[in-house]
VOMITOR-703872 format. One line per 8 residues: for each residue y, z, x of C-alpha. Coordinates in nm, 3 decimals. Each point is the difference from the previous one (the first is absolute). Example, Ala and Ser with C-alpha at 12.3 -4.5 7.8 and 13.67 -1.06 7.14 Angstrom:
! VOMITOR-703872
-0.450 0.780 1.230; 0.344 -0.066 0.137
This chain:
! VOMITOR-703872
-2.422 2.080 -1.142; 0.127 0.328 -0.183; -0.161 -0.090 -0.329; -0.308 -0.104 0.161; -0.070 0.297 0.169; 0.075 0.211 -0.283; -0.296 -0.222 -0.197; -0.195 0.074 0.297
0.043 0.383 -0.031; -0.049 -0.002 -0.380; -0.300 -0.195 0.005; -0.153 0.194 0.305; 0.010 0.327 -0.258; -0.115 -0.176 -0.333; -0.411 0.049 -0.055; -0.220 -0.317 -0.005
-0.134 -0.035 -0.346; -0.383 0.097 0.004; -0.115 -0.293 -0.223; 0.116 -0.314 -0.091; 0.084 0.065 -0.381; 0.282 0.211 0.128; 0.200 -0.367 0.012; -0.060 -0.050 -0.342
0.146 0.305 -0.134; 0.287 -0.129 -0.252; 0.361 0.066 0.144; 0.076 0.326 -0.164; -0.297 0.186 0.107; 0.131 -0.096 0.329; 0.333 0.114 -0.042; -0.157 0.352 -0.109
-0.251 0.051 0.269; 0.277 -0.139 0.288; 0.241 0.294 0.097; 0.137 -0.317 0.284; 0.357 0.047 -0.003; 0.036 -0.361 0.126; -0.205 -0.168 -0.224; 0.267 0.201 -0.290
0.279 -0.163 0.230; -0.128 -0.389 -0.007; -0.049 0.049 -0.393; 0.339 0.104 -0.081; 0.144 -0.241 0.208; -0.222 -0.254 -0.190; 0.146 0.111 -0.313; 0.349 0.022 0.114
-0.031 -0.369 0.109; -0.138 -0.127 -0.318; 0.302 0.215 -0.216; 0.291 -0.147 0.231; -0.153 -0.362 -0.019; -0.068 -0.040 -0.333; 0.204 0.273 -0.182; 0.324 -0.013 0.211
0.264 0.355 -0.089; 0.305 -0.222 0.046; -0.130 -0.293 -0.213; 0.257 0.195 -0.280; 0.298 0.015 0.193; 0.283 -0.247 -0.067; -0.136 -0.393 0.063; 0.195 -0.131 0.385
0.170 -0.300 -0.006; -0.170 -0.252 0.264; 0.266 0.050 0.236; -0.070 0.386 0.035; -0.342 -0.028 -0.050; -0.017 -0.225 0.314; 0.218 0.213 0.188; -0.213 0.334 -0.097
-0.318 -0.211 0.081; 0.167 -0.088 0.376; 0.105 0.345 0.045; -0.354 0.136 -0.106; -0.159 -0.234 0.245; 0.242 0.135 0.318; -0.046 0.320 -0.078; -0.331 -0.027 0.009
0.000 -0.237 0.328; 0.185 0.317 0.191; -0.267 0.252 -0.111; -0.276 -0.217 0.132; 0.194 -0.081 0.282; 0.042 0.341 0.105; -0.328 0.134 -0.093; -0.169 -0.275 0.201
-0.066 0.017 0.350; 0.064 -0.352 0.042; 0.374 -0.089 0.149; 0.006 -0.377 -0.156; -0.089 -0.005 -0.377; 0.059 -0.325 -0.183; -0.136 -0.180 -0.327; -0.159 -0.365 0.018
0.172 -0.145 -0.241; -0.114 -0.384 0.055; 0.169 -0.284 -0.048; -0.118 -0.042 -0.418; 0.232 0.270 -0.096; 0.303 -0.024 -0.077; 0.266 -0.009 0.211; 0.264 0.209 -0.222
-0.231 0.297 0.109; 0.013 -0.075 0.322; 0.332 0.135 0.122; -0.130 0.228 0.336; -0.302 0.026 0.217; -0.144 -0.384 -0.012; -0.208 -0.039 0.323; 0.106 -0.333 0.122
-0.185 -0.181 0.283; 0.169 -0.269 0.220; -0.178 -0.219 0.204; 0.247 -0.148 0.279; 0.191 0.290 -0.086; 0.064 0.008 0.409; 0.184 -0.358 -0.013; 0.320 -0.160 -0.095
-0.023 0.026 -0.395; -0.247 0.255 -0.017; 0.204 0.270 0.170; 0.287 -0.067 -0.182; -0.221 0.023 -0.340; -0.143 0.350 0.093; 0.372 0.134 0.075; 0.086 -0.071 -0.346
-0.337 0.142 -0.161; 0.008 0.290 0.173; 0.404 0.058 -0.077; -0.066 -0.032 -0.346; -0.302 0.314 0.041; -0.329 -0.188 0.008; -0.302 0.073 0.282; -0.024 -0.308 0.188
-0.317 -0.073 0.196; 0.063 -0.276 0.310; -0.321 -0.204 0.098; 0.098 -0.189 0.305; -0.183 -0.178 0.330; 0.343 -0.024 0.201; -0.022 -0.366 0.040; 0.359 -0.059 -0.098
0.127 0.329 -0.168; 0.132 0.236 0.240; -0.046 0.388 -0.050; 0.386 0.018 0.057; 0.018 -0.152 -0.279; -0.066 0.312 -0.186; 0.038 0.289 0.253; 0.249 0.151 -0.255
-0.252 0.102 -0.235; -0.271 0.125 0.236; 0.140 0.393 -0.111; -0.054 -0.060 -0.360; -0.277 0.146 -0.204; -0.017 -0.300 -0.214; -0.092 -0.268 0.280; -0.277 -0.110 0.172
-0.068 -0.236 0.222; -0.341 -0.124 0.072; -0.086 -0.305 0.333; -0.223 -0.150 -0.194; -0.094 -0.391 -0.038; -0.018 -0.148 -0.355; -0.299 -0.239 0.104; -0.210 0.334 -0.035
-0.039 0.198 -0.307; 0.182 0.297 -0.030; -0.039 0.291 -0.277; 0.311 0.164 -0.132; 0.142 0.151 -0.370; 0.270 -0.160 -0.081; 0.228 -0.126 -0.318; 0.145 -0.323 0.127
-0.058 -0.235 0.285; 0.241 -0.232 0.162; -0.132 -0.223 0.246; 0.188 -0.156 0.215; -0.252 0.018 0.334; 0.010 -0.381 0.137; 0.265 -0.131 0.219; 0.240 -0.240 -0.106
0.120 -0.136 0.311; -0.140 -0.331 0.140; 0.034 0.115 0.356; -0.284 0.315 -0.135; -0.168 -0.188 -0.310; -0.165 -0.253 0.271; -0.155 0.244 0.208; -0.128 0.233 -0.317
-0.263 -0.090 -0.169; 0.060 -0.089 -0.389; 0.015 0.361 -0.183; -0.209 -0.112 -0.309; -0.219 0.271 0.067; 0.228 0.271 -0.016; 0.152 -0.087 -0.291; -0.390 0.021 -0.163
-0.007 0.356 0.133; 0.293 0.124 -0.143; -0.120 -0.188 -0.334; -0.284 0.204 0.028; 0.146 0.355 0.058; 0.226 -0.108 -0.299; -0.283 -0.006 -0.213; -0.181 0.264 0.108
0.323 0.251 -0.068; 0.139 -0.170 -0.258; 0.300 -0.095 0.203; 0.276 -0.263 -0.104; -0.018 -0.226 0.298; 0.345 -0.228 0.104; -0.081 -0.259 0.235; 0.298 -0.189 0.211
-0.082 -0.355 -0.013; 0.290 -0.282 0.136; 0.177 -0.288 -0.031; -0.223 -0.166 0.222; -0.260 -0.018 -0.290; 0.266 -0.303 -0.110; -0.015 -0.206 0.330; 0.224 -0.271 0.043
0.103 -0.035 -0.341; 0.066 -0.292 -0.235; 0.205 0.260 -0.261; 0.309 0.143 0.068; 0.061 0.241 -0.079; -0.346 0.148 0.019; -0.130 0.176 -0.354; -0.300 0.233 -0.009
-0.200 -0.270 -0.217; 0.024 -0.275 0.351; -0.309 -0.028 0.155; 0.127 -0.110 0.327; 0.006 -0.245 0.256; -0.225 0.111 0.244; -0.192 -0.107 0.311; -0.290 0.188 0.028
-0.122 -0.092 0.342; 0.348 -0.003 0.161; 0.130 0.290 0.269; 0.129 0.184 -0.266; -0.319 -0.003 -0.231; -0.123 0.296 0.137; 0.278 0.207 -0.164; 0.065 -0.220 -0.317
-0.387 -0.034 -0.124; -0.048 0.374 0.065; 0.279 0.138 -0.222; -0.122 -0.231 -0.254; -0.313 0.079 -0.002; 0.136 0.375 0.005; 0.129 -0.080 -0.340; -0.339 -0.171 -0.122
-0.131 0.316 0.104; 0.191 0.189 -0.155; 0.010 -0.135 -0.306; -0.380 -0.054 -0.030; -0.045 0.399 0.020; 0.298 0.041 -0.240; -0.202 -0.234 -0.281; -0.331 0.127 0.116
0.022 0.373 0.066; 0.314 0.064 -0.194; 0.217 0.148 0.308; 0.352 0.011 -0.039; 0.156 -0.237 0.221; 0.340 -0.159 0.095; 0.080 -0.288 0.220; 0.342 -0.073 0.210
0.058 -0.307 0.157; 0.281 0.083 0.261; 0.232 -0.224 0.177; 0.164 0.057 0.293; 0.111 0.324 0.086; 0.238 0.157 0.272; 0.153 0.317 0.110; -0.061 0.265 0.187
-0.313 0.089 0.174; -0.173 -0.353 0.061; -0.126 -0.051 0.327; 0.274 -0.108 0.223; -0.220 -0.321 0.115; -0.188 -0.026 -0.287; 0.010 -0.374 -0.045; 0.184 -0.053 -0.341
0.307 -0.182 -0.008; 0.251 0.251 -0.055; -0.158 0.215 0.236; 0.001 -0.247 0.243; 0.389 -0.090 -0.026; 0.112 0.375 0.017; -0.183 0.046 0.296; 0.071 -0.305 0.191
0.403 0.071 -0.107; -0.039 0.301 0.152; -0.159 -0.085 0.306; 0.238 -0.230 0.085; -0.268 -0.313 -0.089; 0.000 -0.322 -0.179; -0.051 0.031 -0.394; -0.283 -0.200 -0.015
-0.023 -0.225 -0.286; -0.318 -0.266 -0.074; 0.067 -0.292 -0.143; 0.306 -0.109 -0.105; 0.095 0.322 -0.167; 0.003 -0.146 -0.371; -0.262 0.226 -0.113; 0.081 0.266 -0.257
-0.132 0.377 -0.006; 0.100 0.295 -0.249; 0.063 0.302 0.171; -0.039 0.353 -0.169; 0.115 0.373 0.168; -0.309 0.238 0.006; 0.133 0.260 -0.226; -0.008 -0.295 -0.291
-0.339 -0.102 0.054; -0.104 0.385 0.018; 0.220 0.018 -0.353; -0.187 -0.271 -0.137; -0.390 0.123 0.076; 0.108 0.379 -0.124; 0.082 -0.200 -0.308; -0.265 -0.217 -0.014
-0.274 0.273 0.068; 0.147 0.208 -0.274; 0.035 -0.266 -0.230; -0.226 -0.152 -0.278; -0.058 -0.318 0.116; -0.244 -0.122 0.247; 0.178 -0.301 0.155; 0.038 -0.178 0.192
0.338 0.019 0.034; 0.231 -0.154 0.298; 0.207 0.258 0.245; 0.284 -0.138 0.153; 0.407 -0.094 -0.016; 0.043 -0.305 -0.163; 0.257 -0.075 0.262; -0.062 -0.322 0.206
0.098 -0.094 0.363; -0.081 -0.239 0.249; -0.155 0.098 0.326; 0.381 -0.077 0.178; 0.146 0.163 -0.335; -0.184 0.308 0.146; 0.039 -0.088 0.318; 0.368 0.024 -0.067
0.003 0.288 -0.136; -0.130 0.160 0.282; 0.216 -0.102 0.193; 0.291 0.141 -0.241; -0.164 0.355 -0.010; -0.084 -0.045 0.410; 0.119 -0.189 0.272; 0.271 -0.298 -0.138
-0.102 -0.193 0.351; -0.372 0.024 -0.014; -0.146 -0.364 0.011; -0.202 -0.185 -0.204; -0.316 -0.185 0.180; -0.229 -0.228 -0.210; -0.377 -0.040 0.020; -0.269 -0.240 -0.143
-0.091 0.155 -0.356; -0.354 0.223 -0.009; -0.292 -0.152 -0.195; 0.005 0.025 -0.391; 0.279 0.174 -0.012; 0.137 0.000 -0.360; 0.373 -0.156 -0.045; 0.110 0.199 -0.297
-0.060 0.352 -0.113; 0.178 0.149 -0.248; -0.134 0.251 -0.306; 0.065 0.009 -0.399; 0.024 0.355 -0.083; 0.061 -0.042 -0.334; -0.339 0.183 -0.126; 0.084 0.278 0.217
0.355 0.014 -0.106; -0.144 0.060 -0.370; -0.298 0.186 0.040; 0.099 0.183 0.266; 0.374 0.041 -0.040; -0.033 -0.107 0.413; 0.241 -0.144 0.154; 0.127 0.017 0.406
0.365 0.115 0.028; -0.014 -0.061 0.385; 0.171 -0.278 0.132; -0.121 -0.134 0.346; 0.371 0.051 0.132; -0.019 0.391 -0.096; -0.338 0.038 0.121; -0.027 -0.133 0.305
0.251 0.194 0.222; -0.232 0.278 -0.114; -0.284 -0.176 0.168; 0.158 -0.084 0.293; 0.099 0.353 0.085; -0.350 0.102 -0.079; -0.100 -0.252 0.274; 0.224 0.094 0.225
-0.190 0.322 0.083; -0.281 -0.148 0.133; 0.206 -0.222 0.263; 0.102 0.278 0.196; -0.327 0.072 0.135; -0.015 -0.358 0.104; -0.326 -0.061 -0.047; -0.290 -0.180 0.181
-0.019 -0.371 -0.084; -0.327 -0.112 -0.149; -0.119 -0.200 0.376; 0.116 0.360 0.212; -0.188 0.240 -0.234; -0.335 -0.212 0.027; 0.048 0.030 0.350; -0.003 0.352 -0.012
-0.269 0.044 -0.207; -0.288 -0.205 0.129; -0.124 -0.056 0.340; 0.011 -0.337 0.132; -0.251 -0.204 0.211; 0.132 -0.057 0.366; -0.175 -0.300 0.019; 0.117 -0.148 -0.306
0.374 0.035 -0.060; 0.160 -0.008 -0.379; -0.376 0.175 -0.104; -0.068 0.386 -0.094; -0.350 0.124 0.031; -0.022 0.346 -0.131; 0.253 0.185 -0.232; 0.152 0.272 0.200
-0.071 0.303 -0.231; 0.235 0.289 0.130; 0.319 -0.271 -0.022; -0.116 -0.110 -0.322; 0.008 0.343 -0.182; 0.341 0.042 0.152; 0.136 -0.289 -0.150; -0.136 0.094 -0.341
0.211 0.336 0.017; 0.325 -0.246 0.107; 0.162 -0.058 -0.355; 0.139 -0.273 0.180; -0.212 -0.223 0.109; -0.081 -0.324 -0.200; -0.220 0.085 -0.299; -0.135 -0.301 0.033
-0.117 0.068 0.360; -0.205 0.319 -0.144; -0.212 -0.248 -0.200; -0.036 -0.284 0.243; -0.105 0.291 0.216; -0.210 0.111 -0.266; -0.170 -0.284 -0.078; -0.044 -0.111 0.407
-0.135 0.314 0.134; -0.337 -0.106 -0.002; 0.036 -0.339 0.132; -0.051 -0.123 0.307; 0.224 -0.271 0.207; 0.239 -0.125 -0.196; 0.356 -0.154 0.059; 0.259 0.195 -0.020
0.263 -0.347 0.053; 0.203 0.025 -0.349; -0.074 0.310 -0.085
């Protein structure tokens, strides 16, 4: 604004030229009829330019080794970010690096964004980003993250968290992108629609800012396999009009996705396939298995196991996984590669354990098996052992008392049960018993602000609010 208004002043005292061969004076008649201090000023700075750039003063001081020339060049450029920092009269100044270069240079100020950044992984991903000094950016619709999830961080200058859907497009500058929007429970996956279009958005703000884009993909993508253990190069086993299809086909078509804009646009992109993961954090009724037995052990219920318990799961703490897609996002390789603890149990294996960590006397109750659901599970990490230099160091006895203490916090509010909050939160006919009419707004909100109350009850809400008559038997 200064510099403008100083051209404005000049100009305003500087005569028109009374004919037009006055612009075709050469340059040095110019120079002797101007008496414009500032036109003097841009021509020395001209020359100065072209002398430092081309004919450098210290070009014959002693040659740096790389080392210090590095170090003089990193120096240079912080010096240099504190001057413009202070001169500007912006508070948040950052460079867009972009995923292409190199990480090396990298060290401080990547802006990160992490969709499902509100939810079990997520949250646990953006408390290690932003302990290691990046800006983290949060994109979440609150469908099963939970902003207490990440209250801690809500006084930093480096986070931000946005409500925001990833089914719509959404315009931000950022360096990396880890998506892990899309819930992974079956008890949520079957009443959210398949999130094939978010993962297209974020492929396209990747492009557009040259971001390196990791997305979290699963074991599911394997089905009920016929390999065991399961190598990235399997294809899988998998039904893809079953009750789990929803979950499985969208996650691999997340990865066809993703690699189609990787060969076609040339984005930088990396691809996790997780197994199970447990720990602190996950909804306490979330509908995964170990979820399931550290809540019904402390309730006082039934461990509930389907089938006859022979099936086998791998089960990884959070902090490994979040270790492993830090590593994987920094690395050179684009995948995919498999996340999880190479450690096997049994569904009464787990269940046992559970009981070891819990409640010695809890019981064991058996139920008929769900549909397609896959008898073995169990990764090969060996390409992320070597590429990586990944590994878990976790073991499902050290991890889980940590979980269970986690989940012990929400009990003491004893919450609503999934049939009581309905209840509250739609009207019912009086003239047809067991049906709701009309969501009851007011009662709704308030159960939204309960961290609480079923997450899953949020969406069924959610997704019922504008429906009319329907059974609330089961629910």
């Amino acid at each position: 604004m200064n510099s403008e208004l100083i051209h404005r002043t000049q100009a305003s005292k500087t005569p028109k030229p009374n004919d037009t061969l006055h612009h075709a004076q050469k340059p040095t008649n110019l120079l002797k009829k101007s008496r414009d201090p500032l036109l003097y000023t841009f021509i020395g700075i001209a020359i100065a330019t072209f002398f430092f750039n081309f004919f450098d003063p210290l070009s014959k001081t002693p040659p740096l080794s790389q080392q210090q020339s590095e170090s003089a060049q990193l120096q240079t450029r912080h010096v240099l970010y504190e001057t413009t920092s202070s001169q500007s009269s912006h508070h948040d100044v950052h460079f867009n690096v972009g995923g292409k270069v190199p990480l090396g240079l990298k060290k401080k100020g990547l802006r990160i964004l992490v969709t499902g950044g509100a939810g079990f992984v997520g949250s646990h991903l953006v408390d290690r980003l932003i302990e290691r000094g990046d800006t983290v950016i949060v994109v979440d619709n609150f469908f099963t993250g939970r902003k207490d999830n990440l209250v801690q961080h809500f006084g930093s200058p480096r986070f931000e968290l946005i409500r925001h859907d990833v089914v719509e497009p959404i315009l931000l500058e950022v360096d990396q992108i880890y998506h892990l929007a899309c819930p992974a429970s079956p008890v949520h996956y079957k009443y959210n629609p398949t999130n094939v279009v978010g993962t297209m958005n974020m492929l396209g703000l990747a492009k557009r800012v040259g971001a390196r884009f990791l997305v979290t993909s699963t074991s599911e993508v394997y089905g009920d396999p016929l390999q065991h253990p399961q190598v990235e190069t399997y294809w899988g086993n998998v039904n893809p009009i079953g009750v789990r299809s929803c979950y499985d086909e969208g996650k691999r078509t997340a990865e066809t996705l993703t690699m189609d804009y990787h060969r076609g646009h040339g984005i930088e992109v990396r691809i996790a396939r997780i197994f199970n993961t447990y720990g602190p954090r996950m909804c306490i009724d979330d509908g995964r298995v170990v979820s399931n037995f550290v809540a019904q052990a402390l309730r006082k219920e039934p461990l509930t196991v389907y089938g006859d318990g022979k099936q086998t799961r791998s089960f990884q703490y959070v902090s490994d996984l979040v270790e492993g897609l830090i590593r994987l996002m920094e690395g050179d390789h684009v995948g995919p590669f498999n996340l999880g603890n190479p450690s096997e149990f049994t569904m009464l294996e787990l269940a046992q354990v559970v009981q070891e960590t819990i409640d010695p006397y809890a019981k064991i109750e058996f139920r008929p098996n769900t549909e397609d659901d896959p008898h073995k599970r169990k990764p090969d990490i060996t390409k992320a052992r070597e590429l990586l230099g990944w590994h878990p160091t976790v073991s499902l006895r050290n991890g889980l008392p940590l979980m269970v203490e986690d989940f012990k916090q929400p009990l003491k509010h004893k919450p609503l049960s999934l049939a009581r909050s309905c209840r509250l939160a739609l009207k019912t006919d009086p003239n047809r018993p067991g049906f709701a009419y009309e969501l009851n707004q007011p009662v709704f909100l308030c159960l939204l602000r309960e961290t609480f109350v079923d997450s899953f009850l949020v969406g069924f809400l959610r997704n019922n609010q504008n429906r009319k008559f329907f059974h609330l038997e089961g629910h």
